[in-house]
N, C-alpha and C positions, 0 to 999 in steps of 0.2 A: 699493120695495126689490127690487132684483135676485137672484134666488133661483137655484142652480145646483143638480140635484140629478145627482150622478155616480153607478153605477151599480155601479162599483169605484174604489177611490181611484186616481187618478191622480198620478203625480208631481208633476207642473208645474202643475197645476189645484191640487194641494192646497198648493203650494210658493207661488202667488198669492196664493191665498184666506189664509194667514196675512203673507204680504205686506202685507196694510192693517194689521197691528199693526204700530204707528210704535216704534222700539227706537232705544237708543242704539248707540253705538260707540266700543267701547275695543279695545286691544293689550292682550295677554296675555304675558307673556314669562316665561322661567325659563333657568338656565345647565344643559345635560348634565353630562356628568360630568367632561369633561374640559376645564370653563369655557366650550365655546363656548355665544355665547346664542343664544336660539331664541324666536320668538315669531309670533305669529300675531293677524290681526283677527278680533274675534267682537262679535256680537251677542246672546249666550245666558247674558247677565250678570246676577244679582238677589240681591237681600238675601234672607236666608233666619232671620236673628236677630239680634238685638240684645246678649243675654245668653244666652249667649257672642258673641261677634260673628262670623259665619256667613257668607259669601258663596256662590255658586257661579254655576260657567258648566260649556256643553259644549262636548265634543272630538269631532267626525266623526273618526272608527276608520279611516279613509283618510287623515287629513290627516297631511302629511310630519312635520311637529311632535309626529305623536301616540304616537310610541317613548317620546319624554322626557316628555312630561305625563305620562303615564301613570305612569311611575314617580317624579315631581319629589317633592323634599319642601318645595319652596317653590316660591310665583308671583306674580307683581304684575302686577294689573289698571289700566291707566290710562285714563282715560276721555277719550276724544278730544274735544278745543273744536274749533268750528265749522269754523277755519281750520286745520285739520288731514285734508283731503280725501286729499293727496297720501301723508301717513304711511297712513291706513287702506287707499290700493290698494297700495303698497308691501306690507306685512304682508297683506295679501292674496292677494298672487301667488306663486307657488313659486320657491324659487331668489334670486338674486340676494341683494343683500349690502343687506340689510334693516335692520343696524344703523349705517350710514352715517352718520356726525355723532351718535351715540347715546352715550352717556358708560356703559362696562360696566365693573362694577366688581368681579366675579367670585362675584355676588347678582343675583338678579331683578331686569333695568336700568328703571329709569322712565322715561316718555318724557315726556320735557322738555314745556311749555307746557300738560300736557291739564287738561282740568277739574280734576280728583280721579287720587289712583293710592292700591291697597289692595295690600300686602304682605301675604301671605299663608302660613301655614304650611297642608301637604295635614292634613286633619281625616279628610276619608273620599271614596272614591272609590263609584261605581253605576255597571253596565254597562248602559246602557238604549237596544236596539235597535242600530242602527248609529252610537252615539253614547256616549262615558263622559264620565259628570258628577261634576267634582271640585268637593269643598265645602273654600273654607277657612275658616280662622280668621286672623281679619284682626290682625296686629300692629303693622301701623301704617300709619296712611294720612293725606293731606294734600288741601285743596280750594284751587282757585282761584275767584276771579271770571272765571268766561265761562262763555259756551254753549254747550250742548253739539252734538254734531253730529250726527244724526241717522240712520235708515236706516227706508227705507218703500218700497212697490211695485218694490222692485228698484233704486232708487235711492239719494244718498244728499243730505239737507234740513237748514237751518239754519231757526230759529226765527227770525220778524220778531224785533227788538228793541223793547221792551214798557216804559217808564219807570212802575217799581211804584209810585212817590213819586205820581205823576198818576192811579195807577188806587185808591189808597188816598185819595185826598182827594176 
C-alpha cells in the first residue's frame, strides 16, 4: 500500500488522493429567471432518501452557474451514459453555447440519451466551505438501459460490458 503522509493539506495532493474514488457523471441544469438555461457537469451527486426522496449534489461558489443554483427552485440532474464523453466536457467548460441541440422547454432541460435524469424541486440548501450543497426532492425521474460514464484519477471511464444472464448462471 502506498502511504503519502502530507504535513499540510495540499491542494492537488488532496484533490488526487480522492481522485481514486470512481464517481459518476451527470449535467445539472436549471432555467434563471429570465428562462435562459444554465447548466453545469458534476460529479458530487448522491441519494440521500428514499422517503421523501432526497437527492443532493455540490456547487463550487466560483462556478459561473452558481448565481442561479443558489437561488433555483428547481433542477434536473441527468446522468450521463457512457457515449456521452463530449456533452460532459461541453458542460464543463465556461461559456459557449452549451445547450446546442438540447430541447429547453422553459423547466430544468434533460439531456436527451443519459442513463436516468431526476427533477428536482430545491428542499434545502448548506454552505459548506467553498462549496453549497443543494438537496432536492426528486418529483420525477426516468432510467434508461446503459452505462453509465464514469470519472476517476482525473479522467473520465466506461465500464467493460458484463452479460449479467452469464454471470447469474
Amino acid at each position: 500500500m502506498c502511504r503519502t503522509l502530507v504535513p499540510r493539506l495540499e491542494t492537488r495532493a488532496l484533490r488526487d488522493a480522492l481522485g481514486q474514488f470512481a464517481t459518476g457523471v451527470a449535467v445539472v441544469t436549471t432555467t434563471a429567471d429570465d428562462n435562459t438555461p444554465v447548466g453545469m457537469t458534476i460529479n458530487s451527486f448522491t441519494s440521500v432518501s428514499m422517503t421523501p426522496p432526497l437527492v443532493a449534489w455540490c456547487v463550487d461558489r466560483r462556478a459561473a452557474g452558481y448565481p442561479v443554483f443558489a437561488h433555483t427552485r428547481h433542477f434536473c440532474i441527468s446522468v450521463l451514459a457512457d457515449d456521452q464523453i463530449d456533452l460532459a466536457k461541453r458542460f464543463a467548460t465556461r461559456g459557449g453555447d452549451k445547450f446546442r441541440g438540447i430541447a429547453c422547454d422553459g423547466s430544468a432541460p434533460v439531456i436527451e440519451g443519459a442513463c436516468a435524469y431526476f427533477r428536482c424541486d430545491t428542499d434545502q440548501r448548506f454552505l459548506l466551505g467553498d462549496h453549497l450543497m443543494l438537496v432536492g426532492r426528486v418529483i420525477e425521474f426516468e432510467k434508461q438501459i446503459a452505462m453509465p460514464l464514469l470519472f476517476a484519477q482525473g479522467r473520465f471511464h466506461t465500464l467493460p460490458f458484463v452479460d449479467a444472464a452469464k454471470i447469474a448462471a
